[in-house]
Structures are given as C-alpha cells and as structure tokens.
Phi, psi and omega in degrees: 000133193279154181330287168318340180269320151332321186260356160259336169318302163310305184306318174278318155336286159315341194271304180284357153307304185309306209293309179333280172006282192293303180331305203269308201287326169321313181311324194284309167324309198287286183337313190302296182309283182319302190328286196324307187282008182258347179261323161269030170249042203344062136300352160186122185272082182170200191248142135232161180195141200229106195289122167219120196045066180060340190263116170309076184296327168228142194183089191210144180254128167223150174084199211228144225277331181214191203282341190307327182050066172213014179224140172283162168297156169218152198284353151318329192298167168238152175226159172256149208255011153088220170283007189278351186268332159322295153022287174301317211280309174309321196276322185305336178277322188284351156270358171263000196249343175290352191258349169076055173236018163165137155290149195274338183274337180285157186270149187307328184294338166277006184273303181245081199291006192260018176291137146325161181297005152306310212287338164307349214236306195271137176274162169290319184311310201302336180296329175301313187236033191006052149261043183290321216076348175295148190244166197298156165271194181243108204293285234308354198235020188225140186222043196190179154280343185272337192292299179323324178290307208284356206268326205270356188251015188260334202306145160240005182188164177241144165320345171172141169321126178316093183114352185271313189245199172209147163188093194299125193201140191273351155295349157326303218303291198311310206263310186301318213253012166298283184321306225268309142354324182267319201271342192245314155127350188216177191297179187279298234272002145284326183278351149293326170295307195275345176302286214273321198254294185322303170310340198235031164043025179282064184298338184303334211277153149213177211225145171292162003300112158226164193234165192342091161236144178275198145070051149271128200269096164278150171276138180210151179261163194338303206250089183341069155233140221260120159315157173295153155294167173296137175291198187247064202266187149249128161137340179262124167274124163252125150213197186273187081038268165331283185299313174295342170287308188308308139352266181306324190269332163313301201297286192016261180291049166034040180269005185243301194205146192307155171295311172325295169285006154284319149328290192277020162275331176264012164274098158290173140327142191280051159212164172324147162041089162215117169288139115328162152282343188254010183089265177223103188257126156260135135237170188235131145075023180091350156248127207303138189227330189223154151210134174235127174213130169270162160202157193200125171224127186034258168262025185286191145201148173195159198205110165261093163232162192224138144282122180239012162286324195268296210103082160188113192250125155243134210226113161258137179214131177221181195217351183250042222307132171242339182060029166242046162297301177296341155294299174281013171271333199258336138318285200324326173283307198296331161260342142298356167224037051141075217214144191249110165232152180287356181270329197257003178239023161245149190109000000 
C-alpha cells in the first residue's frame, strides 16, 4: 500500500479513536457530575461503580462510613446488600440439585422430616419463587439460628395453598439455607465462602455471623442515628462494589451453575411486580438479557443492574437509606446510552 494511503488510513483510524475516547470521558464526566449532585441534595450516601464492556469505567465514594459522619467512605468499604444476598442461597441449591443431590420438585419434609405436614405440601421451588405460603415466624422472639429454626417449626399452617399465591417473605429465605445446611453438613455462610465467594474471587465478601472486620460501612439513618446491631443470624452479606461486579460477571457467564439453572432462577410466579430468586431477571431464547435486584436492611440500601446486551453494569451501595437508587441507576443507564432522564438533565 503506497505511503499516503496508509497515513491516511492511520489518520482515520486515530480520529475515530479519539472521537470514542472523548465520548466515553464525556459520559464519565455527566455519571460524576450527577453522583456529586445526588450526594450533595443527599440523596445518596455510599460507593458506586460503574461497568462497561467488561471494563470498570467508574468507581467513586461519597458521604461518610457512619452515624459520626468524621470518616469518608472509600471504595474499599463493605456494605450489606440486603436482598441481593438471596441470591446466594438460590444458586447453592441449584449446585446441589446440578450434583444431583436434590431436586427443586421436592417437598421440604424430605429434607426436614422433623416439620410439620405443611412441609408435606412446599417445594424447594415454591421457596425459590416465595410462593410456599409459609408466614413470617415471630421475629420479637428470635435471636439466633437456632431460635429461627425452632420458630419455622412452631409454624402450624400455612397462608395459602403452595403455588397459588406470592408472598415475598423471608422465611423462604431462611428454610432455603436450612436445607443446604442438612445436605451439605456445614453452616451456610462456610458453604458460601468456599462454594460461592471463593470461586468467584470475591475476596472481600462476608457474611454473618462475624466478629471484628474492618472497612465496614454502618448503617445509619437521616437524623445520623446508628443502626442496631446485627443479630448473629446466618445470612446478611457486606461486600464491596467490586466484589458485587465480581458477583454478576460469575453468576452470567455460567461459572457457578449451568445456563439451564439460571434460567430457572429467573422464573418468577405468574403475575405483575412478582421477584424472582434473581429480583427481576429477562430473558430472549433462554438467555438472561437484563438482571435487576435490589436491597435494603435497616439503612442499608443496594442496587444491581446489568444489561448484558449493552455490556453494561451499575452498582449502588449505600449506608444511609434515601430510597432513590432506581432514579439514579437509570440516570446513570439514560447516559451511557446517550438516552434523556429527568434526574441527569436537571441541575
């Protein structure tokens, strides 16, 4: 190729390099600007990070680690994410049902035969997909796991025939990581470290019960008074930012469990504003295309969503409940797609 055409090749080639670039620090540039003003109309207190084509594109702390409000946050921090730690519980049974050591159609009495006859009736599914019918235990009295077991076995009926209704209710949860406990022989939140957190390099996460770990982020509310402690519960996940991107591009890319259980995680119950195990999961052709899930335990509040057409991941962790995470994950999305929201064009 003669010399000019080349150096004009090269010439077009840089340009549209450039022009990307520019594009992209512009984007970056809007996401900054909108945090800073959602952190100083304190609409949000926490870490965020923001993912593109695999690449972390954004990754910034605003506001402050406690109720002292005298330490800043850092991207370092852990926060607890509330109901996205369902999650976990859901993928350990479908590695234990890929292992063939249960099925998601048995009913819970054969796990736990020492249940009342309801436990005759609910499936691992129906728990999956918090249609069981199982009703709240009585929290004023439980302070442990062990209170908590004996609370599900106190149960004496249930709210509705298994399969019939919805009711996102956290005895689901709670009765899912029992089972995984009888089948596997050791507490949940070790069989999430070495299953769940370890495979998926999420050095950061951990899960309760624990004792003195640093770079925790407390919760606290509008008028800075600092949540109760945690009880010594088996089950609220604290990790980073990070460690929840690390989280999404594992669950994805099948590296835990097959595309089949994933599919079959993102089946909800047959009506409107009904969760999933995965929150709110789409798919085309059996493949997950959107997954969104949210959470919030006392002030805590998070938000995960991934596009996985665009490649594009947003992560809110907050410590200071404000309730406008789905306004600002959805600025945040309306300018990576170069898309008009009344939150990033106002101000």
């Amino acid at each position: 190729m003669p010399y000019h055409k080349k150096l004009f090749l090269f010439s077009v080639i840089f340009l549209l390099l450039t022009n990307c670039t520019w594009a992209q620090q512009k984007k970056i540039l809007q996401i900054d600007s909108l945090m800073k003003r959602s952190a100083q109309t304190g609409a949000f207190n926490g870490n965020v990070l923001v993912a593109k084509n695999n690449k972390i594109i954004y990754d910034a702390s605003f506001g402050f680690t406690d109720a002292s409000k005298t330490k800043k946050l850092t991207p370092d921090y852990r926060f607890h994410i509330g109901s996205i730690t369902k999650e976990f519980t859901a993928v350990a049974l479908m590695q234990l049902q890929e292992q063939g050591r249960l099925k998601i159609e048995d009913h819970v009495s054969r796990y736990m035969p020492e249940f009342p006859q309801w436990a005759n009736k609910v499936t691992i599914k129906n728990l999956l997909q918090y249609t069981s019918g199982i009703p709240n235990v009585n929290w004023k009295k439980i302070k442990n796991d062990k209170d908590l077991f004996e609370g599900l076995q106190l149960v004496d009926s249930l709210d509705f025939k298994p399969g019939t209704q919805y009711d996102y209710n956290i005895s689901n949860l709670f009765l899912r990581q029992f089972i995984v406990e009888r089948l596997t022989g050791i507490p949940f939140n070790q069989y999430a470290e070495k299953f769940i957190f370890k495979p998926c390099k999420m050095t950061a996460s951990i899960m309760t019960p624990f004792e003195n770990e640093n770079n925790l982020a407390r919760g606290f509310n509008k008028n800075s008074v600092a949540d109760k402690a945690d009880l010594p519960i088996t089950g609220g996940t604290y990790l980073t930012t990070k460690d929840l991107l690390k989280w999404s591009k594992c669950l994805h890319s099948n590296t835990l469990i097959h595309a089949d259980s994933l599919f079959e995680l993102g089946q909800h119950f047959a009506q409107p504003e009904t969760q999933s195990s995965l929150g709110q999961a789409k798919f085309k052709d059996k493949k997950l295309i959107e997954h969104l899930h949210d959470g919030r335990s006392g002030s805590y509040e998070a938000i995960l969503v991934s596009d996985l057409n665009e490649k594009i991941t947003i992560i809110l962790l907050g410590n200071s409940y404000n309730g406008k995470l789905f306004e600002i994950s959805d600025a945040i999305r309306a300018i990576l797609k170069n898309e008009k929201s009344e939150l990033n064009s106002a101000g």
